[in-house]
C-alpha positions, 0 to 999 in steps of 0.5 A: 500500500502507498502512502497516498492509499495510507491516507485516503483510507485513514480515521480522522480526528477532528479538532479537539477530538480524543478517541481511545483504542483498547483492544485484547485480542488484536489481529493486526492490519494496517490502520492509518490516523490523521489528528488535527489540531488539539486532537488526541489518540490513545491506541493499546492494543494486545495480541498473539501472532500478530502483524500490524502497520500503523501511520500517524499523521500528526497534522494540527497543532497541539495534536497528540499520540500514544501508541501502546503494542504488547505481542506474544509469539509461540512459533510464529513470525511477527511484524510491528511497523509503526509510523509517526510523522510530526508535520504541525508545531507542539505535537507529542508522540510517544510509541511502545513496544512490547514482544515476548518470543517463544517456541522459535518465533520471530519478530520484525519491529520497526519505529520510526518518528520523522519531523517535517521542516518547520514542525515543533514537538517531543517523540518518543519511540520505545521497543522491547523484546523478551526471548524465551527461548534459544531458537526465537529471534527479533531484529529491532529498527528504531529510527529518527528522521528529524529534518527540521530543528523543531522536533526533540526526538528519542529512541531506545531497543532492548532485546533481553532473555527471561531471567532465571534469578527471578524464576527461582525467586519466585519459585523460591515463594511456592510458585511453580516454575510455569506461573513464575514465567507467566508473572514475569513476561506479564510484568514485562508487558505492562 
């Protein structure tokens, strides 16, 4: 899909506007947004074995996004592309994503923020894997495309491994080695 079919088939948000996406059993897709001024989208979703692309357009002055993605792969490939174009002045984004990988399954997760010339604001890209075992794997691409001097911009990627110490521990209290794990990856999605 081009960007010009992106935008033809996006939700508008209307000045002023809030509109707030909760959703547990996500399936992925692509999804566009377009927020004008003062307009505000709050996006969480959850789910299993997804793909999704998602494009925000932060059009109007003031406009703002939070974009929250927690996934759980067992097996499979996954995908998290995530878009977020500054293009007003004031604008704030902040992206998060949260990948657990188990039973050989892979992840693609890909953020970027861009800043247009002449646009102001504050975005935030954050994405995080937890790998339970030796034969999942995640390549991670965060990135910044600033063009103007407006936009503060900040970027991080962390892939890690469940920690055993914490099993134990929790072991340790009377759990058994399967609730432990389950504990630590549901702390690790919050």
């Amino acid at each position: 899909m081009n960007r010009k079919e992106i935008r033809k088939n996006a939700i508008y948000l209307e000045k002023g506007e809030t509109i707030e996406i909760n959703e547990d059993k996500y399936k992925g897709g692509v999804l566009a947004f377009i927020l004008k001024e003062n307009s505000v989208l709050k996006r969480t979703v959850r789910g299993k074995n997804i793909s999704e692309t998602v494009w925000v357009f932060l059009e109007g002055k003031k406009s703002s996004a939070e974009l929250k993605s927690f996934i759980e792969a067992d097996g499979k490939k996954v995908r998290s592309e995530i878009h977020v174009e500054h293009l007003a002045e004031k604008t704030i984004s902040s992206v998060k994503t949260r990948a657990v990988l188990d039973n050989g399954a892979a992840a693609g997760i890909k953020g970027i923020i861009s800043g247009a010339e002449g646009s102001s604001g504050n975005g935030s890209l954050d994405e995080k894997v937890l790998i339970l075992n030796d034969n999942s794997y995640a390549e991670m691409q965060p990135e910044l495309e600033i063009q103007g001097t407006g936009i503060t911009g900040r970027h991080s990627a962390g892939i890690e491994r469940i920690n055993e110490g914490k099993v134990f521990y929790l072991m340790s209290r009377g759990m058994g080695k399967r609730d432990a794990e389950r504990m630590i990856i549901e702390g690790f999605l919050v």
